[in-house]
N, C-alpha and C positions, 0 to 999 in steps of 0.2 A: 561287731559292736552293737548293731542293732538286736541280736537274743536277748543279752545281760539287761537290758533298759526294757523291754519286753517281758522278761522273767521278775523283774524288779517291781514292773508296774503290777503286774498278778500276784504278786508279793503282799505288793499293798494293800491292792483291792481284797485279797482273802483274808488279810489282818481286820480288813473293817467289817468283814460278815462273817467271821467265826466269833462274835462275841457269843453269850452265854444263853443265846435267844433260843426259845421250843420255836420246833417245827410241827406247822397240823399233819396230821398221821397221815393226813394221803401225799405227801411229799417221798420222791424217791429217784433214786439215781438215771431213772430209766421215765422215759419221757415215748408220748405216742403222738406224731405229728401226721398231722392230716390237712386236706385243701390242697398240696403241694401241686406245682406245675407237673405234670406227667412227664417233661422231656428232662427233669434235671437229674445233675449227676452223683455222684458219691462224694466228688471231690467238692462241689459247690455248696454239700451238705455241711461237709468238714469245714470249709471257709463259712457256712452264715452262724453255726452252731459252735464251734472250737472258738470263736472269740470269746465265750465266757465258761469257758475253760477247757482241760483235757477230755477228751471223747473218747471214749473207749472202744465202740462200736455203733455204724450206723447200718440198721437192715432197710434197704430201699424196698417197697411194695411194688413186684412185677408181673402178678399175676394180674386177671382182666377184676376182679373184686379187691385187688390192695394196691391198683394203680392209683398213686397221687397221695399215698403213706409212707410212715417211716417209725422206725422205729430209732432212738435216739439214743445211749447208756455212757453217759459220763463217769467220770473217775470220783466224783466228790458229790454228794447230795448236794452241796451249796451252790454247787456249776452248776446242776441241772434247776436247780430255782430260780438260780437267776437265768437263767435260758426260757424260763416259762412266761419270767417279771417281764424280761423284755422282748420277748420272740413272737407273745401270740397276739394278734393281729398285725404281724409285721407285714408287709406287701414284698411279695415277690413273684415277678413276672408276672404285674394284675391279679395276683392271689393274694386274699390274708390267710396266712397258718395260721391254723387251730393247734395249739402245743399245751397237751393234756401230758399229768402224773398217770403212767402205767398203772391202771390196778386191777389184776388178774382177777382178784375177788369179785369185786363189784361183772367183771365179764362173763363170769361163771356162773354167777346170780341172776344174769339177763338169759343165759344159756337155760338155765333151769327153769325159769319163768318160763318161759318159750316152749319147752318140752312137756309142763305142767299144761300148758293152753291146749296142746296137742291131745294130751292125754283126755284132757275133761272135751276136748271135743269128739274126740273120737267114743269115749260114753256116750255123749250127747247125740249122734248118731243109731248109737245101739240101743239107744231106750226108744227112741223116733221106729226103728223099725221091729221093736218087739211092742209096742203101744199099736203100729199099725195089722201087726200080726194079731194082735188080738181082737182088736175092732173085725178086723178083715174073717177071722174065726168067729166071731159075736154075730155076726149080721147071717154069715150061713148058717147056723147051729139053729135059729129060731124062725125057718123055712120048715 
């Protein structure tokens, strides 16, 4: 008896947020949580993030650089909104999450920045030591 009153109340609640409202374009089904306690589980995922609504998938960060992330992919853009409205600064286990909109773009654009810095340093290097090659050539040529 408790599903039906349960499915009822989600009923309602998605009656009142699907009105006819735009969403800002970095909104998406898929959510990138960070801060999290390192010891939690999959299952405590599903219980603080499925209350506002179906989850589709959650990828827990296990390596030693995506301990304490998560990746988050609800069934409905609107679940995940309001997961963001009301999740990020929540406290758990003495942590507030950070619960960001997935956006691949903007990650690839920092990816590239980053490689571009590389590049212009790694010039920056090569003129440093063809500038000292030639000073280095200049001073003995005029012996």
């Amino acid at each position: 008896t408790a599903k039906p009153r349960f499915k009822l109340k989600m009923d309602t609640y998605s009656g009142r947020r699907h009105t006819n409202s735009r969403l800002p374009p970095e909104v998406n089904r898929i959510l990138y949580v960070r801060n999290l306690p390192f010891k939690i589980t999959g299952e405590e995922m599903y219980d603080i993030f499925g209350k506002y609504g179906a989850v589709h998938q959650i990828r827990l960060g296990d390596k030693k650089d995506t301990r304490g992330t998560a990746f988050v992919v609800y069934e409905d853009i609107y679940d995940a909104k309001a997961a963001v409205d009301h999740l990020s600064g929540f406290n758990v286990c003495g942590r507030y999450l950070v619960v960001l909109y997935y956006q691949p773009e903007k990650i690839k654009r920092k990816a590239d920045t980053e490689q571009k810095k590389r590049e212009i340093e790694e010039l920056r290097r090569q003129i440093q030591a063809k500038k000292a090659a030639l000073e280095g050539g200049d001073s003995g040529g005029d012996s």
